[in-house]
Structure formats: C-alpha cells, structure tokens
C-alpha positions in Angstrom: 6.4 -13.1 0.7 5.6 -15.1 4.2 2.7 -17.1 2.3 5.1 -17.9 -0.4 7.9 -18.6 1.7 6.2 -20.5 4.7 3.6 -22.5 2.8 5.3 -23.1 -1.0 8.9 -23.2 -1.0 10.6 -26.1 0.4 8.0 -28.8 0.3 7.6 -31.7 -2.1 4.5 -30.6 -3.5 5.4 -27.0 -4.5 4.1 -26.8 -7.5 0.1 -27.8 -6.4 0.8 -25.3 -3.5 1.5 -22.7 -6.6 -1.4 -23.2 -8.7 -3.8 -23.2 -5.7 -2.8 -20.2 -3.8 -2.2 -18.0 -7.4 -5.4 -17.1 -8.2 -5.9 -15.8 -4.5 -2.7 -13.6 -5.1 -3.8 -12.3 -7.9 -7.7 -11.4 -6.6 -6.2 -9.9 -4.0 -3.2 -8.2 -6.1 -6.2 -7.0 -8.8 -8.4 -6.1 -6.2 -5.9 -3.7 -4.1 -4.7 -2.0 -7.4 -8.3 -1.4 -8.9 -9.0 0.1 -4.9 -5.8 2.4 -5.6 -6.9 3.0 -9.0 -10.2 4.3 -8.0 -9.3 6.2 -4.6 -6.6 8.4 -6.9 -9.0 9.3 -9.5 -11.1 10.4 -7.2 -9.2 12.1 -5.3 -7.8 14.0 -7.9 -11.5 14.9 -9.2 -11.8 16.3 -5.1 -8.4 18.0 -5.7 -9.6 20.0 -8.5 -12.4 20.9 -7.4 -14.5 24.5 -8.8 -13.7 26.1 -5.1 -10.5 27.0 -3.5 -8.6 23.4 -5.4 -5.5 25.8 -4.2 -6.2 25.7 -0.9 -7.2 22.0 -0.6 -4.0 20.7 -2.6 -2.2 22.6 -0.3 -3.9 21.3 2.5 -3.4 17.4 1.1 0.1 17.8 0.7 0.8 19.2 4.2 -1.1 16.3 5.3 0.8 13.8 3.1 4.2 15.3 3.8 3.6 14.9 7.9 2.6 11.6 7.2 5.8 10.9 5.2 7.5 12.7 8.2 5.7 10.7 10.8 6.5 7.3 8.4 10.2 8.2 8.8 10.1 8.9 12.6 8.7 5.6 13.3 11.4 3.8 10.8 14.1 5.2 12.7 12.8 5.4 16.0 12.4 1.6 15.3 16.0 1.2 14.2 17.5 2.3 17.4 18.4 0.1 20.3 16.3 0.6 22.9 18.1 1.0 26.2 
C-alpha cells in the first residue's frame, strides 16, 4: 500500500509507474503464497504424523494460541497512551 501510494498515485505518469512495478507485486505476491502453500502442507504432513500426532497438535496449538495472545498484548499495549 506505501509502494502504491508513495510511488504511483498522484503523479503524471501513473500509469508507466503501474505497469513497471506490477510484475514485482505479483512475484512477490506468487512467491509469498506458494511459501504459505508449501509450509501448511507440510506442516500438516508433521501434524499427522504415525507417533503421538495427539500430542504434537496439541502442542502446536498451545503454541499458536500464545502467539495469538502475545499478538493481542502487543496491539493493545500499543494502543494505550503511554504516560
């Protein structure tokens, strides 16, 4: 949104601005989604696993949900004045 923003709206050339910073958007966009892609399948192939798959899904979601926690903390912690 900065790039887009900062470097392409609001000048008079706009539209060459477009077409040459689009196909680094979407390398970058395709790239981070493939990345995502691939870590979740994998992950879930870990998840599953023969041994104790209870145990490490249980694990992973305690570690996800204090992340979450932690994530929120910060946002509000952040929100408040500091004094």
């Amino acid at each position: 949104m900065s790039v887009a923003s900062g470097w392409i709206v609001g000048h008079d050339d706009a539209g060459r601005r477009l077409i040459e910073s689009l196909p680094i958007f979407l390398m970058f966009g395709f790239a981070s989604n493939f990345t995502y892609a691939w870590l979740g399948a994998s992950l879930r192939h870990w998840l599953r696993g023969p041994d104790d798959s209870a145990l490490r899904l249980q694990w992973f979601n305690r570690l996800m949900a204090a992340a979450l926690l932690a994530t929120v903390v910060w946002l509000v912690h952040s929100s408040v004045p500091q004094l």
